[in-house]
KEMISE-155097 format. One record per residue (C-alpha): x, y, z; residue in three letters. Coordinates in steps of 0.5 Angstrom, whole numbers, padded with zeros to 4 digits, always signed. Layout:
XYZALA/...
***
This chain:
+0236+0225+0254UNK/+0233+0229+0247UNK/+0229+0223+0243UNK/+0230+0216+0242UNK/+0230+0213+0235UNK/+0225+0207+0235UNK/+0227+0204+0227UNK/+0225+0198+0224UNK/+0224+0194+0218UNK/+0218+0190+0218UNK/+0214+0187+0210UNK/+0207+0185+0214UNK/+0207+0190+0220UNK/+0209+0185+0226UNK/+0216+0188+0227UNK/+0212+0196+0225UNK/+0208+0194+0231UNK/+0214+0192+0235UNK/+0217+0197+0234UNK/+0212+0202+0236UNK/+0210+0198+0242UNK/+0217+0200+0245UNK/+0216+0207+0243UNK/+0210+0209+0247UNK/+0213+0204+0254UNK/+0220+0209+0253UNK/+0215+0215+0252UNK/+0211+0213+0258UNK/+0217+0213+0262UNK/+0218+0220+0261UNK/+0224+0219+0253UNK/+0221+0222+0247UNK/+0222+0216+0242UNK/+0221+0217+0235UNK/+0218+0210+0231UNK/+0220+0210+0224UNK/+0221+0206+0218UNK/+0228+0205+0217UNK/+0229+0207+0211UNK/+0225+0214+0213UNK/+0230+0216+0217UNK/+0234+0223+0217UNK/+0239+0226+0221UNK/+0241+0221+0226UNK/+0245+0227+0230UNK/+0238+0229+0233UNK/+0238+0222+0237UNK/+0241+0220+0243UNK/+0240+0212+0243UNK/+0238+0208+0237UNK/+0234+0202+0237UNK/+0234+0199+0230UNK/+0229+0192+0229UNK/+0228+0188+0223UNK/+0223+0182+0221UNK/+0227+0176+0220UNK/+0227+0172+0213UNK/+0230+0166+0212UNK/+0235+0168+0217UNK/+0235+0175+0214UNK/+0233+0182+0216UNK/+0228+0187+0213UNK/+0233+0190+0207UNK/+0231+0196+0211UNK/+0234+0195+0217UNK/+0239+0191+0214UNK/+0241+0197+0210UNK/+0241+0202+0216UNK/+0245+0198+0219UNK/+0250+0198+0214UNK/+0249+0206+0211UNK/+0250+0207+0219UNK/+0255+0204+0222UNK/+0259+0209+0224UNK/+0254+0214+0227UNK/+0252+0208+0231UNK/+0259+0207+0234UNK/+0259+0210+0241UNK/+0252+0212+0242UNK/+0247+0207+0246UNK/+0244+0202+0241UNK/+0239+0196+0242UNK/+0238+0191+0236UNK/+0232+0186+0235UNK/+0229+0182+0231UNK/+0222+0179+0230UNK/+0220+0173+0226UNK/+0219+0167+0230UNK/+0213+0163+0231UNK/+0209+0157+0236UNK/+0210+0156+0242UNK/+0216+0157+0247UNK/+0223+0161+0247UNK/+0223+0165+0240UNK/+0231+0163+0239UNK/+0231+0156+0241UNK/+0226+0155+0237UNK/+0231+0158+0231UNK/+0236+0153+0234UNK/+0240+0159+0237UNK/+0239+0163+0232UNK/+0239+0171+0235UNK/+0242+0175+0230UNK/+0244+0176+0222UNK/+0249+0173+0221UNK/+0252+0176+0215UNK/+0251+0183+0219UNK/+0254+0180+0225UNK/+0260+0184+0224UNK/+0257+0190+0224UNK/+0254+0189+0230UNK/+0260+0187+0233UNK/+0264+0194+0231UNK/+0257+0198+0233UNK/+0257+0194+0241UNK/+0250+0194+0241UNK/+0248+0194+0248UNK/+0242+0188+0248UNK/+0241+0184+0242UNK/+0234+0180+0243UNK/+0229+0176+0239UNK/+0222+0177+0239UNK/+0217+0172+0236UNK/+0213+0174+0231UNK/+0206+0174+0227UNK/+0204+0170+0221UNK/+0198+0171+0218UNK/+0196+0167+0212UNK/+0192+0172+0209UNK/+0197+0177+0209UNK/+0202+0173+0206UNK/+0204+0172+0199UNK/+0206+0166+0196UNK/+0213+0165+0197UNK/+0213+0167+0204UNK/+0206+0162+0204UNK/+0210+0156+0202UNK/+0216+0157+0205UNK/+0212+0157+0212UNK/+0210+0150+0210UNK/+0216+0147+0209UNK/+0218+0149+0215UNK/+0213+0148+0219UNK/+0212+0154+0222UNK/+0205+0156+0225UNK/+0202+0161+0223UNK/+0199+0167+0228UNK/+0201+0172+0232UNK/+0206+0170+0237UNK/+0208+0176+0240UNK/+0210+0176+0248UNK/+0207+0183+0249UNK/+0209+0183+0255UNK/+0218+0180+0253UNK/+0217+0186+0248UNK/+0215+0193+0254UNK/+0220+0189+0260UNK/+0225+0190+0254UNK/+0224+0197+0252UNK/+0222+0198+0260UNK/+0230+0196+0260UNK/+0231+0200+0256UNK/+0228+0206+0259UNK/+0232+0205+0266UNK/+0239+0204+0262UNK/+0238+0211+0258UNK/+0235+0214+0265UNK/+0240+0212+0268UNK/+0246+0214+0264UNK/+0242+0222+0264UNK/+0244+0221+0272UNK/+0251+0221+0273UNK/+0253+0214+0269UNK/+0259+0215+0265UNK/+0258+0220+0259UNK/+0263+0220+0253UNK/+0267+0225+0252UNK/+0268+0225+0245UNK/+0260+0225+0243UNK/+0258+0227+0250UNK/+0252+0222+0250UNK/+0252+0216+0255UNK/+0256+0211+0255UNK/
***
C-alpha cells in the first residue's frame, strides 16, 4: 500500500477535522494517508484508496467534495473508495435523525457506478459564532441544535475498518488485474 488520499469538503472546519481524524488512525495503523482539501488534490494515480468526505447542507454536499466526485468518477472506479458525509446535530443516530438520510442524492448515481466499498454519516458540529447568517437562520428553522456532536470514537472504529480493509487486501485478498490495486 503506497498513500491513501483522506479528501474533504468542509465551509466551518468540522468535516476538515473528520477528515484529518481518519488520516492519523490509517497513519497509526501503519498506511500513509494523506488529508487534503478536495479541490487541492493532484494526481490521484499516486493513491491506492480514497476516502472522500463532504460537510452536508440542506441535503447537499461541500461543492468541493461534490465536484471531486463528479471530475473523478473514472479514477475512482476500480480502486477502494469510502464516502462520508458530516452534518447532522443532537442526540442519537446521525441518519435517523435526517430521516434516513446517508448520502446525496443527486450524487447517488456516481456513487453507484463508483461502488464505494462504505458510505457513512457522521454527526456534525455547528457553532453559532462561526456560522453566517443564512447558515444561522436555516439551523432555527429546522431546529437543529447547535454544538459539536461529533462521535470520535464512530469516526476512528470507521477509519480502523478502513485500516484493516486495505490491510487486509495487501496480504493476499483479491487484486485487480487491470489497475493492479486491491479490490
Amino acid at each position: 500500500m503506497n498513500k491513501v488520499l483522506v479528501a474533504y469538503g468542509s465551509k466551518y472546519g468540522a468535516t476538515a477535522e473528520i477528515a484529518a481524524k481518519i488520516g492519523e488512525v490509517l497513519t497509526q495503523a501503519g498506511l500513509p494517508a494523506e488529508v487534503l482539501p478536495a479541490n487541492r488534490v493532484g494526481d490521484l494515480d499516486v493513491y491506492d484508496a480514497i476516502v472522500l468526505g463532504g460537510a452536508v447542507y440542506i441535503g447537499r454536499w461541500h461543492k468541493h467534495a461534490a465536484s471531486f466526485l463528479t471530475k473523478n468518477e473514472q479514477a475512482l472506479v476500480g480502486r477502494p473508495v469510502w464516502l462520508f458525509s458530516s452534518g447532522p446535530t443532537g442526540e442519537g443516530d446521525p441518519a435517523e435523525l435526517v430521516e434516513g438520510w446517508r448520502f446525496p442524492g443527486n450524487l447517488q448515481p456516481i456513487a453507484d457506478r463508483i461502488k464505494p466499498r462504505d458510505v457513512t454519516l457522521f454527526h456534525g458540529a455547528a457553532d453559532p459564532a462561526k456560522l453566517n447568517l443564512l447558515h444561522k437562520r436555516m439551523l432555527r428553522m429546522v431546529g437543529a441544535p447547535t454544538g459539536d456532536f461529533r462521535d470520535w470514537d464512530a469516526i476512528s472504529a470507521w477509519a480502523a475498518g478502513i485500516a484493516a480493509a486495505l490491510k487486509g487486501a495487501g496480504s493476499g485478498s483479491a487484486v485487480n488485474q487491470e489497475t493492479g490495486r486491491p479490490q
